[in-house]
C-alpha positions in Angstrom: 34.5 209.7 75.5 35.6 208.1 79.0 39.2 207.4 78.7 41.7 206.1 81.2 44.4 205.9 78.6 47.9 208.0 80.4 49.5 208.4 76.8 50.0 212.3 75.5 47.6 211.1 73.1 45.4 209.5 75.5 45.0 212.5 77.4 44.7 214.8 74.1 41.7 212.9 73.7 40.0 212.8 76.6 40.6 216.9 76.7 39.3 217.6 73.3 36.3 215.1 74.3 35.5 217.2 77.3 35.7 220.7 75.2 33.9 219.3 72.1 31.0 218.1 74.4 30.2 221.4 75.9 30.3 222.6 72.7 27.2 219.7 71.6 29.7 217.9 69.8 29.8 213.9 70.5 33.1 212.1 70.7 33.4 208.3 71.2 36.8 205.7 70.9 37.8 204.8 67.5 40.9 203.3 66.7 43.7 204.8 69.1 45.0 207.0 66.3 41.6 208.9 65.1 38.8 210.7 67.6 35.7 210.7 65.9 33.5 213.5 66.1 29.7 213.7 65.1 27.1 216.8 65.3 23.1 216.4 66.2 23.6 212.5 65.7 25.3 212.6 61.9 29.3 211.6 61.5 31.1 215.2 61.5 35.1 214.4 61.1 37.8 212.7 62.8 40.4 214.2 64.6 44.4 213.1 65.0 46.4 213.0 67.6 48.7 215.9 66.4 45.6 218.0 66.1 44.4 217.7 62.3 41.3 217.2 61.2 39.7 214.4 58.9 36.8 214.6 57.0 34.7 213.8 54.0 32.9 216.3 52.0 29.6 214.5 51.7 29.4 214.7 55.7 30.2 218.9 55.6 27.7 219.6 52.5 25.5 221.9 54.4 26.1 225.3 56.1 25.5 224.1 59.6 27.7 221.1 59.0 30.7 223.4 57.6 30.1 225.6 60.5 30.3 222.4 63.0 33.7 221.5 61.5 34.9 224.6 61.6 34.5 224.9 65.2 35.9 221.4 65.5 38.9 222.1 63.7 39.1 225.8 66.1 38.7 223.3 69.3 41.2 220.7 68.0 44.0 223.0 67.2 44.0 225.2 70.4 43.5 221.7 72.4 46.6 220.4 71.0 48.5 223.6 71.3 47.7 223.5 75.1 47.9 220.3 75.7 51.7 220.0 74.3 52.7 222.7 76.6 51.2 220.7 79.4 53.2 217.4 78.6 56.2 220.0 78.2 55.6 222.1 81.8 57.8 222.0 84.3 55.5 221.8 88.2 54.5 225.2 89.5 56.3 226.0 92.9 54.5 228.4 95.2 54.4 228.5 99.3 50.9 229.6 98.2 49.9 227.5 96.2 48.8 223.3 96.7 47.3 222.3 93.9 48.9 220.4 90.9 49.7 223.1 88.9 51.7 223.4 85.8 54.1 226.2 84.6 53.0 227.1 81.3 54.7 230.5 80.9 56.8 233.4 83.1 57.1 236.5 82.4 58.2 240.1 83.9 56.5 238.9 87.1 53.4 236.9 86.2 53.0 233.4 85.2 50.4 231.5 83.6 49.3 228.1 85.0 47.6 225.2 83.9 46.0 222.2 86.2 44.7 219.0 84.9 41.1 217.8 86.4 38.2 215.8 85.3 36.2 219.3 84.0 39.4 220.1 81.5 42.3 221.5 82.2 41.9 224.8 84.1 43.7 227.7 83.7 45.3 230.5 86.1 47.2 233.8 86.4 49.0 235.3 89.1 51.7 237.9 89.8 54.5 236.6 91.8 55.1 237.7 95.3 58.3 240.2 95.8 60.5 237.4 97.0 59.0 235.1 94.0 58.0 232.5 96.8 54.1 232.9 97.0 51.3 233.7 94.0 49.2 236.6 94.4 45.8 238.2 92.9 44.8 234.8 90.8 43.0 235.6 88.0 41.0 232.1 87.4 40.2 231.6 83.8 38.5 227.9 84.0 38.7 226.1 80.8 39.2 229.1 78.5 42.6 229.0 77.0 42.1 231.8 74.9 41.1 234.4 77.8 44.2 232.7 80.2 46.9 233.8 77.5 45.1 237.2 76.6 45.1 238.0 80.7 48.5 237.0 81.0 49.5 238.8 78.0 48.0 242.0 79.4 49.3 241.3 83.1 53.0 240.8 82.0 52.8 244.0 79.4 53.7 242.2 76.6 50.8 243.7 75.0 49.4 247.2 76.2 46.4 247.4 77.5 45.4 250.8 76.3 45.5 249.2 72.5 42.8 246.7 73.5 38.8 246.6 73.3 37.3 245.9 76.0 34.1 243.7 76.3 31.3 246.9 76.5 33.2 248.6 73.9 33.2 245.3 71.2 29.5 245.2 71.9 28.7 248.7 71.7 30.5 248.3 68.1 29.0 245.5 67.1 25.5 247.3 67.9 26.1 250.1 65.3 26.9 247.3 62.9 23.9 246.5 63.0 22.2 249.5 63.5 23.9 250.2 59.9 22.7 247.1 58.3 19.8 247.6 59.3 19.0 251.2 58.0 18.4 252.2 54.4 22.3 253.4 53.9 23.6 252.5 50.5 26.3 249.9 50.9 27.9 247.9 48.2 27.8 244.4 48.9 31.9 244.2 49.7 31.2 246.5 52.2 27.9 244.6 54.1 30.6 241.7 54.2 32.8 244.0 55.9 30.3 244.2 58.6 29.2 241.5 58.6 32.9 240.1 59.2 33.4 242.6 62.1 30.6 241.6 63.6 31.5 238.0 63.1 34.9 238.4 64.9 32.9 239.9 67.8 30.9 237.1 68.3 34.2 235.1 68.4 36.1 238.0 71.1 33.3 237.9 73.1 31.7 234.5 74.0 28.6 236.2 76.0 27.8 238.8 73.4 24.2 237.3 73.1 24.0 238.0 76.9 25.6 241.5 77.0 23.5 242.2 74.0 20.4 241.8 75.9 21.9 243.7 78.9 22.8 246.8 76.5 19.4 246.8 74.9 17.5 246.8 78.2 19.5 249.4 80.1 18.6 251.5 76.9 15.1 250.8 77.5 15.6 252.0 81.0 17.1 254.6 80.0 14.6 255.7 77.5 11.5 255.3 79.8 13.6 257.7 82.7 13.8 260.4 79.9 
């Protein structure tokens, strides 16, 4: 959806557009109140401008349709969370800094900031200098508004870093998961939805887990051929 509309709602849009696209989602103009959404060419839902979602069940009656509107509904949510924060932001002030960034949050010595462009709003961290007039050791976080509050959440110690999973260690879990699912252990079948749940989540923590799965699997191969 091309939009040139300045409106919060106007620009909610147009944001959620850009997201829902790279996610194979198709968004065009409807009425000014309602974005509708449709998946591989069939009408999905319609989303409001406070962030709600709209649908009817005859157009979510398959798996692959309830799974598309879940992610919808996922993308619409955070969009709108975001997006109100933007509207809300005071500018970001940095000698450092000379882009049109936002002030999104500030905390114990980092800050979290946001910058409309045409690929999405893009997202930054950076620990303030000593005299708080310069940003230093950006941590760019593009589009993802998920990873930009769990880095600055971690930078600013609000939560400790020692408690957290990182990215190797989620796969590596994941990979007995289904290691056990995949052997002849007796499991009840609350238990295999366990897993399969955990693995789920994964999937969800770790965007490029397809990726680092194949990494993992062919240093193991390596590793197996050095031996």
């Amino acid at each position: 959806m091309k939009s040139t509309d300045n409106t919060i709602q106007g620009k909610y849009f147009q944001e959620a557009s850009i997201l829902l696209a790279h996610e194979g989602f198709d968004t065009h103009a409807g009425d000014g109140e309602l974005l509708p959404v449709a998946f591989k060419g069939s009408p999905l839902c319609q989303i409001t401008m406070n962030g709600g979602v709209r649908y009817r069940s005859e157009d979510v009656d398959t798996e692959a349709m309830s799974d598309a509107l879940d992610r919808v509904t996922s993308i619409a949510a955070t969009t709108a969370e975001y997006m109100r924060l933007m509207e809300n932001a005071p500018p970001l002030n940095a000698s450092t800094l000379d882009a049109p960034y936002k002030q999104l949050l500030d905390f114990n010595g980092y800050v979290l900031g946001g910058m409309e462009s045409k690929y999405g709003v893009q997202f930054t961290t950076w620990q303030w200098s000593y005299d708080r007039d310069g940003l230093v050791y950006g941590h760019y976080c593009d589009s993802n508004y998920a990873a930009a509050k769990k880095d600055f959440a971690l930078r600013a110690g609000l939560v400790p870093e020692e408690k957290q999973f990182t990215p190797e260690q989620l796969i590596e879990i994941y990979r007995c998961c289904a290691d056990t699912l995949s052997q002849d252990y007796e499991l009840t079948y609350e238990q295999e939805q366990r897993i399969d749940a955990i693995q789920t989540k994964i999937t969800e923590m770790v965007p490029d887990y397809a990726e680092r799965m194949k990494t993992a699997l062919e240093q193991d191969a390596s590793q197996q051929q050095m031996t």
